[in-house]
N, C-alpha and C positions, 0 to 999 in steps of 0.2 A: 681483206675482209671488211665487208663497211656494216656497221652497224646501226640502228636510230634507236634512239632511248627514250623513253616517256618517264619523267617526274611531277608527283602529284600528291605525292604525301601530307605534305602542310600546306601551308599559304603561298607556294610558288609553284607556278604552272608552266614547266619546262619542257624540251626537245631539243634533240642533239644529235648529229651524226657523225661518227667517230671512222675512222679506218686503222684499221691494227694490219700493219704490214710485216713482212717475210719475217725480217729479223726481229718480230715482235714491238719492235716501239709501235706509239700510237701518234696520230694527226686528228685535231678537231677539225672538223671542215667548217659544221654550223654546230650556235650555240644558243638558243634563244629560251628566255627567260622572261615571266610574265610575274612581278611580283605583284600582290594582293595586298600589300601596306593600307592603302589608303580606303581599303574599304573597312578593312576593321581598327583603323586606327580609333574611329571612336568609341570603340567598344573595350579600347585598351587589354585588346590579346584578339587572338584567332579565334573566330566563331567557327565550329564546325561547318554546321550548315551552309552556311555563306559560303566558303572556304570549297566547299565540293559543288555550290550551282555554280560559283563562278569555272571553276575546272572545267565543266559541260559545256559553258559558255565559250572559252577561249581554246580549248585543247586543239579541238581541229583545225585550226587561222595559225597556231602556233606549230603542229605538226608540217603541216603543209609549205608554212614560212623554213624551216629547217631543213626542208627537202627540196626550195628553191637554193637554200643559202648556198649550199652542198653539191648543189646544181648534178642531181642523181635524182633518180626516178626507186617507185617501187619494186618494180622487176630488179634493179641490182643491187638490192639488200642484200646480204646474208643472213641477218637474224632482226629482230625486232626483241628490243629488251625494254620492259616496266618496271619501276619496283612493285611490287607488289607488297611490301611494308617494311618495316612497321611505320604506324605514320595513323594518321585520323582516317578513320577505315572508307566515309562515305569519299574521300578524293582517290586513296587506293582503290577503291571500286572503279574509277572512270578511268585513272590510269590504264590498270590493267585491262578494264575491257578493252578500251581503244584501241592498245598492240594486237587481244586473239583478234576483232576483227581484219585490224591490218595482216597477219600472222594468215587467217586463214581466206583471206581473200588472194594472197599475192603468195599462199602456197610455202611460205616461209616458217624456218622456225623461229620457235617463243621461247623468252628467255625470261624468266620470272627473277627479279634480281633483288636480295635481302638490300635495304638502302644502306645499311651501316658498310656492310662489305662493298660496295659502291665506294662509302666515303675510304674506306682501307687500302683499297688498290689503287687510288685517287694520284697518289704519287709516282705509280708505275708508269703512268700515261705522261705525268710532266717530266721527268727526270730519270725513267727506267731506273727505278730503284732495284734491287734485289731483294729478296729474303732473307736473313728473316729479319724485322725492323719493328718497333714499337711505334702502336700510333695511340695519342693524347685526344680525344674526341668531343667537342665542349660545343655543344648550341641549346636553343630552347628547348629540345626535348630530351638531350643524350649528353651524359657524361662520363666517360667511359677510359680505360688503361687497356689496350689490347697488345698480345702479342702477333704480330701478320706475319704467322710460320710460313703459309705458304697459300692459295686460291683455293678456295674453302677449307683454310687450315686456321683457325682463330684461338685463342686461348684467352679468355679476356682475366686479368689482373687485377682490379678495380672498376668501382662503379660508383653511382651515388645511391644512397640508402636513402632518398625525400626526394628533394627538390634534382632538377638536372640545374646545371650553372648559369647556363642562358635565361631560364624561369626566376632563375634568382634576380640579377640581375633587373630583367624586366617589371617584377614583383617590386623589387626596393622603388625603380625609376614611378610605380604607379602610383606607393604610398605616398611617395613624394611630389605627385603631380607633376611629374618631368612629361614631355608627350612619347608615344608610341613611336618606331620600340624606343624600347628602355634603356636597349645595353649601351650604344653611342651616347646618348645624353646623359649616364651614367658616370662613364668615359670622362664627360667633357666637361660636368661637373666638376669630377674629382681634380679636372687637371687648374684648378683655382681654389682648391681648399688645403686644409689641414689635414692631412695623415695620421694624426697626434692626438688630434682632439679627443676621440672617443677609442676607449680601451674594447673595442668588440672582441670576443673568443676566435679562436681560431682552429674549426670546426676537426676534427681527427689527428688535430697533429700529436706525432710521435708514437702513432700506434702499429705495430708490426704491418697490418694489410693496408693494402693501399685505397681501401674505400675511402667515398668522399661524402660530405654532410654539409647540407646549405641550410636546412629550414631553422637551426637556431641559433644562428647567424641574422638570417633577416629578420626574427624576431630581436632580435637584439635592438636591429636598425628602427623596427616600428616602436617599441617602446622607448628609446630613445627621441621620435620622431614627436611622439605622443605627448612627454615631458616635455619639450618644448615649444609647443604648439603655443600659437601661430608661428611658423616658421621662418627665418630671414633668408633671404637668398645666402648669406655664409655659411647660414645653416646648414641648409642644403647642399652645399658645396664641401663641407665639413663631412656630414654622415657620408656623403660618397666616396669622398678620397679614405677614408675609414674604413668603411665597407667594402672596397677595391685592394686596399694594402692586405684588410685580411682575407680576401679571398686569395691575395697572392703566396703569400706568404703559405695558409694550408694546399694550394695547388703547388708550390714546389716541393713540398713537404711529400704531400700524397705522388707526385711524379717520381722523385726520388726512392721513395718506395717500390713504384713501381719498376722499374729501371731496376734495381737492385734484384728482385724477382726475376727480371725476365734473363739477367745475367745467368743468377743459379738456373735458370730451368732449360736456357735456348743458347747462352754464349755471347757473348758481345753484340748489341743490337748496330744492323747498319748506320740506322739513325735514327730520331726520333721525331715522330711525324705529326704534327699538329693538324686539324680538321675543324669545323664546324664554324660558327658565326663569330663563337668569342674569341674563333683564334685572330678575328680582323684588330681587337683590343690590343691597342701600343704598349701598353703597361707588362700584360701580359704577355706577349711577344716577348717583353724584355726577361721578364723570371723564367721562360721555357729557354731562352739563351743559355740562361746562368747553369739550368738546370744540365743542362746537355753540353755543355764545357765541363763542369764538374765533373759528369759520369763520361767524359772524354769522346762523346759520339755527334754526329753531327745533327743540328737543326734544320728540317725541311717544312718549311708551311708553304703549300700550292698556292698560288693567284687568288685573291679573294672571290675571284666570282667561281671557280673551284673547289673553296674550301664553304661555299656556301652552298644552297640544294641548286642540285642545275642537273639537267640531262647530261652533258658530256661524261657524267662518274659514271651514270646508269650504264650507256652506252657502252664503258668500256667496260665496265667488270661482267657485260654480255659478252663480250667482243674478248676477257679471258677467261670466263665460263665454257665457252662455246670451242674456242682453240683446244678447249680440255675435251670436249663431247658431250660437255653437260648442258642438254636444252631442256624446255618441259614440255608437258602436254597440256593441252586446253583446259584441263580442270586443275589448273593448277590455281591456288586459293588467294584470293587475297587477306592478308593478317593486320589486325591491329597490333597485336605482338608477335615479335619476332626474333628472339638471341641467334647472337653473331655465332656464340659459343657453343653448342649445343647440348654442353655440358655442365654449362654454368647454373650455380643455383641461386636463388634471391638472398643477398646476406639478409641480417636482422634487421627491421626497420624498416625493409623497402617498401617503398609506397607508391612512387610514380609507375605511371604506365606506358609513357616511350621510352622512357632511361633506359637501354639494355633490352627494351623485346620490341 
């Protein structure tokens, strides 16, 4: 089964062609990925707008690139898969068109793929995980505790009620004049300051559910930033390593939580599976260790250009959609929101609009 996958949700303009063979493993063939950094980096975040003419721009050179890489043609597809969200709806729009046309030019089916179940099945493809396994899901827009029972079987655990961890992150990096993004120079801050310095809170810890809370946290960080204005570069190196320890500290907390949850509700999870941008964070990598030795199960984080947005997830969770006989039809939508869970309701406080839809 070969598959191509179009990603277009955010600031990265990807394609990818995947093969899911007999015994179910998977092979990337091609992987290509067009990040959009340096067009908004002066705007210090992702401009919609931009964000989707560039997708229009590039989509097809990158499609086309993926199906050289792959060295396959359109005739032996088996499906064509886009996310279709959630994500900034005007890139999902071009995404998704781009496959129906591919889709019903070359007579194939369309596979409309939730991006977050993308990033879920993420580890089946590098390491044939089984079911059922907990995945920890942290970038700019999503922050999330799932349980991945089975291919469209989700139960999500926690989420953030504000901010997602990635926004955090980049938010403190912009108060602070660090450049775009944030979350590396955050990172890299921190690894020259003080841990100690500044007493920040440490957002939900010890609370039964395992939700997560960033916005008064990095308030913390601005008011603190604001008292010492004009800033020393220790400063700065100070509030970060600060702000990084407490993010750490409530992210084991809230995984912990989680993991304890998905014991009572599922049984022993295979492993615990890290995704998104901030799983690329060393610091953090290191408390998701601690975390998953304590609850005795093991740690898998995918390849970073894996656990980052890229086609080859799309691809594949088309490529285990599709093994099932789940494809769509041409009217299938593209969403700005979109739960993994379809059961899940917004706890109290939520506010963001990728976190969880």
């Amino acid at each position: 089964m070969l598959v191509l996958g179009i990603e277009t949700t955010c600031d990265e303009t990807a394609a990818a062609v995947v093969e899911r063979q007999r015994d179910s493993s998977g092979r990337i063939l091609s992987n290509i990925v067009r990040s959009q950094t340096s067009e908004h980096a002066r705007f210090g975040g992702v401009v919609p707008e931009i964000a989707a003419r560039a997708h229009v721009d590039l989509l097809d050179g990158i499609v086309g690139q993926a199906m050289k890489d792959a060295n396959v043609g359109f005739a032996q597809l088996s499906a064509v898969a886009a996310a279709a969200g959630p994500g900034l709806i005007g890139g999902v729009i071009v995404g998704l068109t781009t496959a129906k046309a591919i889709a019903m030019v070359h007579d194939t089916p369309l596979i409309a793929v939730n991006h977050l179940e993308a990033h879920a099945l993420t580890p089946r493809l590098t390491c044939a995980l089984a079911f059922p396994y907990c995945l920890f899901l942290a970038s700019g827009g999503h922050t999330q505790i799932v349980a991945v029972v089975g291919v469209g079987k989700y139960v999500r655990l926690g989420t953030t009620v504000d901010d997602a961890m990635g926004e955090a992150f980049d938010k403190v990096a912009k108060m602070l004049s660090l450049p775009y993004p944030g979350g590396p120079e955050v990172e890299r801050a921190a690894g020259s300051g003080d841990a100690k310095r500044f007493a920040f809170p440490r957002p939900m810890l010890g609370r039964p559910d395992a939700n997560f809370s960033l916005s008064g946290l990095k308030t913390a960080v601005r008011n603190e930033a604001n008292r010492l204005t004009p800033l020393e570069p220790q400063d700065v190196s100070d509030l970060c390593a600060s702000f990084q320890a407490a993010v750490l500290e409530s992210t084991a907390d809230r995984l912990s939580v989680g993991l304890r949850l998905f014991h009572e509700q599922f049984g022993p999870p295979r492993a615990l599976v890290a995704a998104g941008g901030v799983a690329a964070n060393h610091a953090i990598r290191g408390a998701l260790q601690d975390v998953a030795s304590k609850a005795q199960t093991t740690l898998i984080i995918p390849p970073p250009a894996l656990c980052t947005d890229n086609g080859a997830m799309i691809a594949w969770a088309g490529a285990e959609r599709m093994a099932l006989g789940l494809t769509d039809t041409m009217d299938a939508p593209p969403r700005a929101r979109w739960l993994l869970d379809a059961n899940a309701t917004a706890p109290a406080g939520f506010a963001n609009t990728r976190a969880g839809f």
